[in-house]
C-alpha positions in Angstrom: -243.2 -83.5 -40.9 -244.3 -80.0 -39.3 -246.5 -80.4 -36.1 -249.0 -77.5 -36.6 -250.1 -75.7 -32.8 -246.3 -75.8 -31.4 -245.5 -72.7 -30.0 -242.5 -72.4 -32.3 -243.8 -72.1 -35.4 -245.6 -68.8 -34.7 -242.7 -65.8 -34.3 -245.0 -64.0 -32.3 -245.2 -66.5 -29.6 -241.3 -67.0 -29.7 -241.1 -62.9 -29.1 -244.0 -63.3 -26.4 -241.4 -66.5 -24.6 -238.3 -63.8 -25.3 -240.1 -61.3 -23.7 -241.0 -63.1 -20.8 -237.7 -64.3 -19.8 -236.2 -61.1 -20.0 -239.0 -59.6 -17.9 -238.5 -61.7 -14.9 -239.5 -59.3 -12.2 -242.2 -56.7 -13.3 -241.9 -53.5 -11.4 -244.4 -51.0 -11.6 -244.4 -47.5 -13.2 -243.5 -45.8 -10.0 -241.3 -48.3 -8.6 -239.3 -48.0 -12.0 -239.2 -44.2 -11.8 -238.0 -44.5 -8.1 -235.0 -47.1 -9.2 -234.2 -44.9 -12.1 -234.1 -41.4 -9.8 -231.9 -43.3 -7.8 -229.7 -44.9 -10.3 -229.3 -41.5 -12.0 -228.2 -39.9 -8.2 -225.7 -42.5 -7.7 -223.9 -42.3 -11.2 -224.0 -38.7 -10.9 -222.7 -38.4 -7.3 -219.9 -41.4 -8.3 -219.0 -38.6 -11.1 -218.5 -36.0 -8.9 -216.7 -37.7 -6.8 -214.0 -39.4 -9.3 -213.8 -36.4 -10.6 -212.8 -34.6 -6.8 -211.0 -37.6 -6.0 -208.8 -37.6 -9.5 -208.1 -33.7 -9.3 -206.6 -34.1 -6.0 -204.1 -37.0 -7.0 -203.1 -34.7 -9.7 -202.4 -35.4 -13.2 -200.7 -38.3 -14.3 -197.8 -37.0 -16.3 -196.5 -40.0 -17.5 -198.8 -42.8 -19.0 -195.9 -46.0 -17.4 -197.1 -49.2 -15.7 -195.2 -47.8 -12.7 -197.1 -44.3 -12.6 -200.2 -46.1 -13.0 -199.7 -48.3 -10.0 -199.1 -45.1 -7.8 -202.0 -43.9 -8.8 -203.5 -46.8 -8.1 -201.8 -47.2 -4.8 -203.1 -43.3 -3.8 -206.5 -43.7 -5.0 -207.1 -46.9 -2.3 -206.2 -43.9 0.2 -208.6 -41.3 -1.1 -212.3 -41.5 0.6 -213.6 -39.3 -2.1 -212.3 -41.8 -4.9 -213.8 -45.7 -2.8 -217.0 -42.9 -2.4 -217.1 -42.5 -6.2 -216.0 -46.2 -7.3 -218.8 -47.3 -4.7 -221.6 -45.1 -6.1 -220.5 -46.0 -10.1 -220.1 -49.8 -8.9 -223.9 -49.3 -7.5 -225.1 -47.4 -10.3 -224.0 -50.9 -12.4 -225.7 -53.4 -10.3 -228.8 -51.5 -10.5 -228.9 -50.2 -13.7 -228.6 -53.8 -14.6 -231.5 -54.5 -12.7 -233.4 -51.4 -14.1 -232.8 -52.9 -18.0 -234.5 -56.6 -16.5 -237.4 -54.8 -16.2 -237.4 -51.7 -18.2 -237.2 -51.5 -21.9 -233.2 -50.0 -23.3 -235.1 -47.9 -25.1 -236.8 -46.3 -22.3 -234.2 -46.7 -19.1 -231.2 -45.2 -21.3 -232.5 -42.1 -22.6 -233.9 -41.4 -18.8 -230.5 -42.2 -17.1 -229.4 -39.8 -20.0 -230.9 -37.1 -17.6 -227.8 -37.7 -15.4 -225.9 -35.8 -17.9 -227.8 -32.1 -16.3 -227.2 -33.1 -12.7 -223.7 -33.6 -13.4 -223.6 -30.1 -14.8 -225.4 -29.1 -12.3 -223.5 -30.4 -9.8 -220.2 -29.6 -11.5 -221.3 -26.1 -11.6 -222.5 -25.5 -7.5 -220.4 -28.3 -6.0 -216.8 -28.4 -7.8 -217.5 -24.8 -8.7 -216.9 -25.2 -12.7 -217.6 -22.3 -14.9 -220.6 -23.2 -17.1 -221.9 -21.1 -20.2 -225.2 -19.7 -21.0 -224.6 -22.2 -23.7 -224.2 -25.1 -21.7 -226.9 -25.1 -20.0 -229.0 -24.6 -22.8 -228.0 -27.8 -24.2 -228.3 -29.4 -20.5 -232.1 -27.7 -21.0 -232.7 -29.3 -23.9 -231.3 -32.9 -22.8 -233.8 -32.5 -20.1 -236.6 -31.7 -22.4 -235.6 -34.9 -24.7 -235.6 -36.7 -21.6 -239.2 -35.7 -20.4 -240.5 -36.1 -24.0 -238.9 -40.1 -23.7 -240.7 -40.6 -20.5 -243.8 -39.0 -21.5 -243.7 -41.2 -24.4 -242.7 -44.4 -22.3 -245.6 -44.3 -20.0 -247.9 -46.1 -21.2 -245.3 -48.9 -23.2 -244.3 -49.2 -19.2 -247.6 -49.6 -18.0 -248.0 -52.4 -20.5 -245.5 -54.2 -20.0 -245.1 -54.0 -16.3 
């Protein structure tokens, strides 16, 4: 026999019970913009500096086991590479704490802003050639971007 009132029978209180458990910190808009900023900083920085890192190993001509392990064995030696790895691994732990708190549909498309400060930063700091182009579609990345978080506002402040 069906008990009538249990909180299981209504889908919309089994969403609110989802919801709730994957919320279990709230953060508030700014902190969230904060956390994001930063996380976007660190996977962009950890990009730049892979990439640094990687270009002055060299290429890896040969795709063996045994060249892999030198490269392995190098990279432990390179500061720019345990810089990059440390950023990237940071980036993960906090992104991680970012999608607790933040809807997927809101922190991804932010942390997509992370693709213009990489060309950015390819562009001033590792001195890449970059087309007009290129940074039109960075601009219009950013402009998706801002049109996300404008739209996001208020489902964060209702959540949060």
């Amino acid at each position: 026999m069906k008990q009538h009132g249990n909180a299981h029978d209504n889908p919309a209180d089994r969403t609110g019970a989802v919801a709730a458990r994957m919320r279990p910190g709230a953060i508030g808009v700014g902190r969230a913009a904060i956390l994001l900023v930063v996380a976007i900083a660190l996977q962009a920085g950890g990009n730049v500096c892979l990439s640094m890192g990687m270009k002055q190993l060299g290429s890896v001509a040969d795709m063996t086991p045994a060249a892999w392990v030198l490269v392995a064995r190098t990279a432990v030696t390179s500061p720019t590479l345990l810089v990059g790895i440390g950023c990237l691994a940071g980036f993960f732990f906090l992104f991680g704490y970012i999608l607790a708190r933040v809807d997927l549909s809101v922190a991804v498309p932010v942390i997509s802003l992370e693709v213009a400060v990489n060309v950015a930063a390819g562009h001033w700091i590792l001195g890449e050639q970059v087309s007009a182009l290129h940074w039109l579609g960075t601009a219009l990345v950013t402009v998706g971007v801002a049109l996300v978080g404008l739209s996001a506002r208020p489902k964060l402040e209702h959540h949060l």
